[in-house]
N, C-alpha and C positions, 0 to 999 in steps of 0.2 A: 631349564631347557623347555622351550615351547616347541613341541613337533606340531608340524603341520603337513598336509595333506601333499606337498611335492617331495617331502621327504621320505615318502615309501611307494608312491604312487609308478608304474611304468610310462613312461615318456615313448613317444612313438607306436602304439600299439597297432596290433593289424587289425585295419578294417577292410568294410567291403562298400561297394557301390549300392544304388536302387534296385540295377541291372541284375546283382549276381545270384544266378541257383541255388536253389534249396542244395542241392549235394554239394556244391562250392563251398556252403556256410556252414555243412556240418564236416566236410571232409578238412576247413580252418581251424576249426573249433579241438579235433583229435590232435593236428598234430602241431599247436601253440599251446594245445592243454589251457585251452580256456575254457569257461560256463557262460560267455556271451561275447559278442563281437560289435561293435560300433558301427552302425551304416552314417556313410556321409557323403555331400554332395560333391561334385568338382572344386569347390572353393573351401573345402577340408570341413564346411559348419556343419556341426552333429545334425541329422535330421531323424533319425533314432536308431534303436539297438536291438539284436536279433538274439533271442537269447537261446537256451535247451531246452526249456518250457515250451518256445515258440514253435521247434523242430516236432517236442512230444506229440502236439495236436496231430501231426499226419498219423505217429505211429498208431495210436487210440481212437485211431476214426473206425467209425461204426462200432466200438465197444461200450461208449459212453453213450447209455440211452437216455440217461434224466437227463441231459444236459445237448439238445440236436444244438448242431451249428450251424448259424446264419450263412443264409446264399453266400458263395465268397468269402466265407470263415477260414481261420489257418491249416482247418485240414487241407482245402484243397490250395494253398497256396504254393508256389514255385518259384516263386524270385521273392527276395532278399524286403523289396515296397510292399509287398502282400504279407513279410511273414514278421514284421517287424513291431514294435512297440513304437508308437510316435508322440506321445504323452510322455518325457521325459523326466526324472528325478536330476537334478548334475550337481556336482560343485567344483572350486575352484580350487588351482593349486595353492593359494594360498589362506586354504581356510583351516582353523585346527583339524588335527586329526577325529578329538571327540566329536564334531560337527557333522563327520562324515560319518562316524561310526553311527551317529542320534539317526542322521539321513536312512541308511541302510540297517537296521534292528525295525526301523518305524516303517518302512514300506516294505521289508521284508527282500531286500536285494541283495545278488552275490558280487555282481560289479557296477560301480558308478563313476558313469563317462565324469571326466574331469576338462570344462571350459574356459574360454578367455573371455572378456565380456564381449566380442563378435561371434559367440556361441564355435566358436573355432574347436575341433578337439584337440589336448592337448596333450592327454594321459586317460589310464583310468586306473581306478584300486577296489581292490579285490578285499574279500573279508578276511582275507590268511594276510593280506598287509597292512590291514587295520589292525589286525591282531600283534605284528610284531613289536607294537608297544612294550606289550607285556613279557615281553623276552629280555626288559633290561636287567642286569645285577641289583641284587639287593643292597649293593654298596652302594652302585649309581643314585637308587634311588634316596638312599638316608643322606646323603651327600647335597643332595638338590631339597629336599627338605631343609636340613638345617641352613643350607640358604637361604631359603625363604624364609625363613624365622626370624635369621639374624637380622633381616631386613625390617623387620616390625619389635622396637625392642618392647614394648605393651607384652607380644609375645613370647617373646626369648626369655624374657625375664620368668615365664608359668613354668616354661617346657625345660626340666633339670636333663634329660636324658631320650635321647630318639634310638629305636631300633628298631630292622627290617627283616620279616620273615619272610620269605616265601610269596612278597611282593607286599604284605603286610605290614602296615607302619604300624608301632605301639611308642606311645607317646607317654611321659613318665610326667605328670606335674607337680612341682614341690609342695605346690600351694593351690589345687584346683578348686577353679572359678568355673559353673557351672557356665554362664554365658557365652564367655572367653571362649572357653576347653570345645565347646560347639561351632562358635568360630573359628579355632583354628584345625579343627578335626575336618571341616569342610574347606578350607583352603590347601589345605593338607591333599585331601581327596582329587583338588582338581589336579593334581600334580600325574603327567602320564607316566602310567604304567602302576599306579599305585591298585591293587586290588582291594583294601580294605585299609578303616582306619579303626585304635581300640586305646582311649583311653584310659590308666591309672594313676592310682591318688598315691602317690610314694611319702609314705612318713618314716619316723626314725628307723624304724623296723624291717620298714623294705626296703629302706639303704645298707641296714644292715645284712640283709639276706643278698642283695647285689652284690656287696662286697666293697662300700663305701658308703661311709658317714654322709651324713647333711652338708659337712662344708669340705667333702672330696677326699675328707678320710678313711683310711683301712679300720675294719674292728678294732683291732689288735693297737692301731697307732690312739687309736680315740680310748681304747681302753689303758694303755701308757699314760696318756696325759690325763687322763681322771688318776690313775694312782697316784702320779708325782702333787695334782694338786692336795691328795688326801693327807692332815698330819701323821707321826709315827706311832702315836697313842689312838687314832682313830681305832674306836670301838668294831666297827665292821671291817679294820683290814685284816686280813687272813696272813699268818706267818706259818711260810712254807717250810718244809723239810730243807732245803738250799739254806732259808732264812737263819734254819735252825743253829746248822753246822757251820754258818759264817762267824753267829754270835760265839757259838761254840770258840772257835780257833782265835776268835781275837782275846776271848777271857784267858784261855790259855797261856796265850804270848804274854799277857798283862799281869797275870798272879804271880806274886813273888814266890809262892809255895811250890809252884808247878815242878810238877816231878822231871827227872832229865830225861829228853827225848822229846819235849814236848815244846810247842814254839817254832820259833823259825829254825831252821839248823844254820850253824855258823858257818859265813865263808872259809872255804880255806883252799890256800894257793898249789897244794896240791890235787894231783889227781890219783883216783884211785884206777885199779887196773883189775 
Protein backbone atom coordinates (compact mmCIF):
# COMPACT_ATOMS: atom_id res chain seq x y z
CA UNK A 1 0.00 0.00 0.00
CA UNK A 2 1.58 3.33 -1.11
CA UNK A 3 -0.04 6.32 0.93
CA UNK A 4 0.20 9.27 -0.43
CA UNK A 5 -0.38 12.85 0.53
CA UNK A 6 -4.49 13.12 -0.47
CA UNK A 7 -5.02 10.26 1.50
CA UNK A 8 -4.93 12.21 4.95
CA UNK A 9 -4.52 15.56 3.74
CA UNK A 10 -7.99 18.06 4.38
CA UNK A 11 -9.62 19.10 1.15
CA UNK A 12 -11.31 22.44 1.22
CA UNK A 13 -9.47 24.09 4.09
CA UNK A 14 -10.47 27.63 5.44
CA UNK A 15 -8.67 30.41 4.13
CA UNK A 16 -8.42 33.99 4.05
CA UNK A 17 -7.91 36.78 1.68
CA UNK A 18 -4.83 39.75 1.34
CA UNK A 19 -7.74 41.98 2.81
CA UNK A 20 -8.49 40.02 6.09
CA UNK A 21 -7.45 41.32 9.96
CA UNK A 22 -5.04 40.39 12.02
CA UNK A 23 -8.13 39.54 14.56
CA UNK A 24 -10.09 37.68 11.64
CA UNK A 25 -6.99 35.33 11.35
CA UNK A 26 -6.48 34.73 14.78
CA UNK A 27 -10.15 34.56 15.76
CA UNK A 28 -10.06 31.40 12.35
CA UNK A 29 -7.28 29.89 13.64
CA UNK A 30 -9.29 29.17 17.54
CA UNK A 31 -12.20 28.01 16.25
CA UNK A 32 -11.01 25.54 13.08
CA UNK A 33 -8.21 24.71 15.68
CA UNK A 34 -5.64 25.19 13.31
CA UNK A 35 -1.57 26.40 13.68
CA UNK A 36 -1.92 28.23 10.20
CA UNK A 37 -4.32 29.41 7.53
CA UNK A 38 -3.64 29.66 3.78
CA UNK A 39 -4.00 33.29 2.26
CA UNK A 40 -5.05 33.15 -1.39
CA UNK A 41 -6.14 35.33 -4.13
CA UNK A 42 -9.49 35.47 -6.08
CA UNK A 43 -8.66 32.70 -8.50
CA UNK A 44 -8.22 30.24 -5.19
CA UNK A 45 -3.83 30.35 -6.22
CA UNK A 46 -1.99 30.04 -2.76
CA UNK A 47 -0.05 33.31 -2.64
CA UNK A 48 1.07 32.38 1.09
CA UNK A 49 0.23 31.49 4.58
CA UNK A 50 -0.49 33.21 7.98
CA UNK A 51 0.75 31.18 10.55
CA UNK A 52 0.82 31.53 15.05
CA UNK A 53 4.44 32.44 14.66
CA UNK A 54 3.19 35.11 12.41
CA UNK A 55 0.28 36.51 15.04
CA UNK A 56 3.31 35.94 18.01
CA UNK A 57 5.42 38.87 16.60
CA UNK A 58 2.48 41.52 17.79
CA UNK A 59 2.21 39.72 21.05
CA UNK A 60 6.51 40.19 21.80
CA UNK A 61 6.89 43.48 20.43
CA UNK A 62 9.02 45.61 22.43
CA UNK A 63 10.13 42.43 24.54
CA UNK A 64 12.51 41.27 22.15
CA UNK A 65 15.52 43.62 22.23
CA UNK A 66 18.25 41.63 20.51
CA UNK A 67 16.35 41.24 17.64
CA UNK A 68 14.44 45.29 16.69
CA UNK A 69 12.02 44.75 13.83
CA UNK A 70 12.26 46.29 10.48
CA UNK A 71 10.10 49.39 9.61
CA UNK A 72 6.80 47.49 8.64
CA UNK A 73 7.85 44.20 10.30
CA UNK A 74 5.07 41.78 11.56
CA UNK A 75 4.75 43.56 14.79
CA UNK A 76 3.03 46.10 13.46
CA UNK A 77 1.11 44.37 10.75
CA UNK A 78 -2.86 44.25 10.49
CA UNK A 79 -4.08 42.43 7.45
CA UNK A 80 -3.48 39.09 6.61
CA UNK A 81 -0.50 40.79 2.97
CA UNK A 82 1.47 42.26 5.85
CA UNK A 83 1.37 39.25 8.18
CA UNK A 84 2.02 36.56 5.93
CA UNK A 85 4.82 34.14 4.77
CA UNK A 86 5.09 34.57 0.77
CA UNK A 87 8.22 32.26 0.32
CA UNK A 88 6.36 29.09 0.19
CA UNK A 89 7.28 25.38 0.96
CA UNK A 90 4.03 23.13 -0.90
CA UNK A 91 3.25 19.79 -2.21
CA UNK A 92 1.10 17.90 -4.02
CA UNK A 93 -1.80 15.65 -3.53
CA UNK A 94 -0.31 13.28 -5.18
CA UNK A 95 3.05 12.89 -3.71
CA UNK A 96 4.01 10.11 -1.10
CA UNK A 97 3.37 10.78 2.16
CA UNK A 98 7.17 10.25 3.40
CA UNK A 99 7.80 13.37 0.82
CA UNK A 100 5.82 15.39 2.77
CA UNK A 101 6.86 14.29 5.96
CA UNK A 102 11.00 14.86 4.56
CA UNK A 103 9.24 18.51 3.42
CA UNK A 104 8.07 19.40 6.92
CA UNK A 105 11.02 17.78 9.65
CA UNK A 106 13.37 19.77 7.01
CA UNK A 107 11.87 23.32 7.17
CA UNK A 108 10.58 22.84 10.41
CA UNK A 109 6.59 23.17 9.50
CA UNK A 110 3.23 22.39 11.28
CA UNK A 111 1.14 22.83 7.95
CA UNK A 112 1.86 22.34 4.20
CA UNK A 113 -0.58 24.10 1.79
CA UNK A 114 -1.05 21.11 -0.71
CA UNK A 115 -1.14 22.43 -4.89
CA UNK A 116 -2.34 21.73 -8.32
CA UNK A 117 0.26 22.53 -10.84
CA UNK A 118 -1.85 26.23 -11.44
CA UNK A 119 -0.40 26.72 -7.84
CA UNK A 120 -4.42 26.33 -7.00
CA UNK A 121 -4.85 25.30 -3.24
CA UNK A 122 -6.23 22.15 -2.83
CA UNK A 123 -5.81 20.89 0.81
CA UNK A 124 -3.32 21.02 3.33
CA UNK A 125 -1.84 18.45 6.05
CA UNK A 126 -0.94 18.83 9.27
CA UNK A 127 1.92 16.87 11.21
CA UNK A 128 -0.78 14.94 13.35
CA UNK A 129 -1.75 13.68 9.59
CA UNK A 130 1.41 12.74 8.62
CA UNK A 131 1.77 11.06 11.57
CA UNK A 132 -1.38 8.71 11.11
CA UNK A 133 0.73 6.48 9.17
CA UNK A 134 1.92 5.12 12.15
CA UNK A 135 -1.41 4.24 13.55
CA UNK A 136 -1.68 1.18 11.36
CA UNK A 137 -1.89 -2.59 12.86
CA UNK A 138 0.85 -4.44 13.35
CA UNK A 139 -0.91 -7.11 11.28
CA UNK A 140 -1.55 -4.53 8.43
CA UNK A 141 1.85 -3.90 8.48
CA UNK A 142 3.52 -7.80 8.26
CA UNK A 143 0.95 -8.45 5.72
CA UNK A 144 2.14 -5.68 3.19
CA UNK A 145 5.65 -6.78 3.87
CA UNK A 146 5.39 -10.43 3.06
CA UNK A 147 3.98 -8.92 -0.09
CA UNK A 148 6.59 -7.32 -0.95
CA UNK A 149 8.85 -10.13 -0.60
CA UNK A 150 6.83 -12.56 -2.16
CA UNK A 151 7.31 -10.25 -5.10
CA UNK A 152 11.16 -10.58 -5.28
CA UNK A 153 11.67 -14.43 -4.97
CA UNK A 154 15.89 -13.68 -4.50
CA UNK A 155 14.07 -12.55 -1.41
CA UNK A 156 11.44 -14.65 -0.06
CA UNK A 157 13.60 -17.40 -0.57
CA UNK A 158 16.43 -15.55 2.72
CA UNK A 159 13.43 -14.33 4.72
CA UNK A 160 11.93 -17.94 6.76
CA UNK A 161 9.67 -15.90 9.14
CA UNK A 162 8.33 -11.96 9.32
CA UNK A 163 7.15 -10.45 12.65
CA UNK A 164 5.69 -7.03 13.78
CA UNK A 165 5.97 -5.42 17.13
CA UNK A 166 4.89 -2.29 17.99
CA UNK A 167 5.19 -1.10 14.43
CA UNK A 168 8.68 -3.10 14.48
CA UNK A 169 9.38 -5.54 11.65
CA UNK A 170 11.95 -8.51 12.74
CA UNK A 171 12.81 -10.31 9.98
CA UNK A 172 14.18 -14.12 10.58
CA UNK A 173 16.75 -15.27 7.78
CA UNK A 174 17.29 -18.99 7.21
CA UNK A 175 20.31 -18.47 5.61
CA UNK A 176 21.52 -14.68 6.14
CA UNK A 177 23.38 -13.00 3.46
CA UNK A 178 24.95 -9.93 4.66
CA UNK A 179 24.32 -7.91 1.35
CA UNK A 180 20.82 -9.28 0.57
CA UNK A 181 19.67 -8.90 4.51
CA UNK A 182 20.59 -4.90 3.92
CA UNK A 183 18.73 -4.72 0.95
CA UNK A 184 15.86 -6.08 2.09
CA UNK A 185 15.99 -4.43 5.67
CA UNK A 186 15.82 -1.04 3.55
CA UNK A 187 13.02 -1.97 1.32
CA UNK A 188 11.36 -3.20 4.10
CA UNK A 189 11.82 0.25 5.85
CA UNK A 190 10.27 2.08 2.93
CA UNK A 191 7.18 0.31 3.74
CA UNK A 192 4.73 3.16 5.62
CA UNK A 193 4.14 3.00 8.86
CA UNK A 194 7.15 0.71 9.59
CA UNK A 195 9.02 2.32 12.71
CA UNK A 196 12.14 0.05 12.63
CA UNK A 197 13.67 -2.85 10.98
CA UNK A 198 16.01 -5.89 13.03
CA UNK A 199 17.35 -8.56 11.57
CA UNK A 200 18.20 -12.25 12.79
CA UNK A 201 20.19 -15.23 11.71
CA UNK A 202 17.77 -18.28 12.82
CA UNK A 203 19.62 -21.63 12.91
CA UNK A 204 18.51 -25.10 14.17
CA UNK A 205 18.30 -23.81 17.54
CA UNK A 206 16.22 -20.66 17.13
CA UNK A 207 13.71 -22.77 15.21
CA UNK A 208 13.85 -24.76 17.96
CA UNK A 209 13.10 -22.12 20.64
CA UNK A 210 10.15 -20.71 18.02
CA UNK A 211 8.67 -23.83 18.20
CA UNK A 212 9.57 -25.19 14.70
CA UNK A 213 12.12 -27.03 12.99
CA UNK A 214 13.98 -25.94 9.72
CA UNK A 215 11.60 -27.55 7.36
CA UNK A 216 8.21 -26.19 9.54
CA UNK A 217 8.56 -28.94 12.02
CA UNK A 218 7.37 -29.07 15.82
CA UNK A 219 10.26 -30.27 18.35
CA UNK A 220 8.53 -33.04 19.33
CA UNK A 221 7.46 -34.11 15.53
CA UNK A 222 11.43 -33.77 14.52
CA UNK A 223 12.38 -35.43 17.59
CA UNK A 224 9.67 -38.55 16.53
CA UNK A 225 11.15 -39.03 13.35
CA UNK A 226 14.98 -39.02 14.54
CA UNK A 227 13.76 -41.98 16.93
CA UNK A 228 11.83 -43.94 14.19
CA UNK A 229 14.85 -43.54 11.99
CA UNK A 230 17.21 -44.87 14.98
CA UNK A 231 17.75 -48.98 15.12
CA UNK A 232 16.39 -50.93 18.21
CA UNK A 233 19.91 -51.81 19.46
CA UNK A 234 21.10 -48.23 18.83
CA UNK A 235 23.61 -47.65 21.71
CA UNK A 236 22.31 -44.05 22.63
CA UNK A 237 18.47 -44.99 22.66
CA UNK A 238 17.14 -44.72 26.05
CA UNK A 239 14.51 -47.46 27.31
CA UNK A 240 11.99 -45.91 29.23
CA UNK A 241 9.95 -47.05 32.28
CA UNK A 242 6.66 -47.61 29.49
CA UNK A 243 9.37 -49.35 27.53
CA UNK A 244 10.10 -51.37 30.43
CA UNK A 245 6.68 -52.83 31.35
CA UNK A 246 5.61 -53.38 27.54
CA UNK A 247 8.62 -55.91 27.21
CA UNK A 248 7.55 -56.79 30.55
CA UNK A 249 3.72 -57.97 29.53
CA UNK A 250 4.57 -59.34 26.35
CA UNK A 251 7.25 -61.97 27.88
CA UNK A 252 4.64 -62.79 30.27
CA UNK A 253 1.87 -63.58 27.64
CA UNK A 254 4.79 -65.64 25.73
CA UNK A 255 6.38 -67.97 28.73
CA UNK A 256 5.01 -71.08 28.91
CA UNK A 257 5.91 -71.15 32.73
CA UNK A 258 3.90 -68.00 33.53
CA UNK A 259 2.26 -68.38 36.53
CA UNK A 260 -1.89 -68.12 36.35
CA UNK A 261 -3.05 -64.74 36.38
CA UNK A 262 -0.77 -63.53 34.35
CA UNK A 263 -1.18 -62.83 30.44
CA UNK A 264 -4.01 -61.81 28.79
CA UNK A 265 -7.18 -62.85 30.68
CA UNK A 266 -9.43 -65.12 28.70
CA UNK A 267 -12.72 -64.06 27.02
CA UNK A 268 -15.60 -65.04 28.55
CA UNK A 269 -19.33 -64.76 27.54
CA UNK A 270 -20.43 -64.05 30.69
CA UNK A 271 -20.69 -61.11 32.75
CA UNK A 272 -19.84 -60.63 35.98
CA UNK A 273 -22.22 -58.64 38.35
Amino acid sequence: MRWIVSDVMTKDPVTVGRSTSFKACANLMRIHEVSAIPVVDRGARLVGIVSEFDLLAKQAQGMVRSRPQPQGGKSKAIKAAELMTASLVTTTAGAPLATAASLMFQHHLKVLPVVDAEQRLVGTVSRAQVLKVFLRSDESIRREVVQSLCGKPSMNRLVSEVEVKDGVVHLYFADQEGSLAEVIGRRVMGIPGVVGVKSHSRQSTDFAAAGMGPDGESPRQAERAEEDTRAPSSPDRKITTPDKMAIQTVLSMKSPTSPPGHGLPERSSEIST
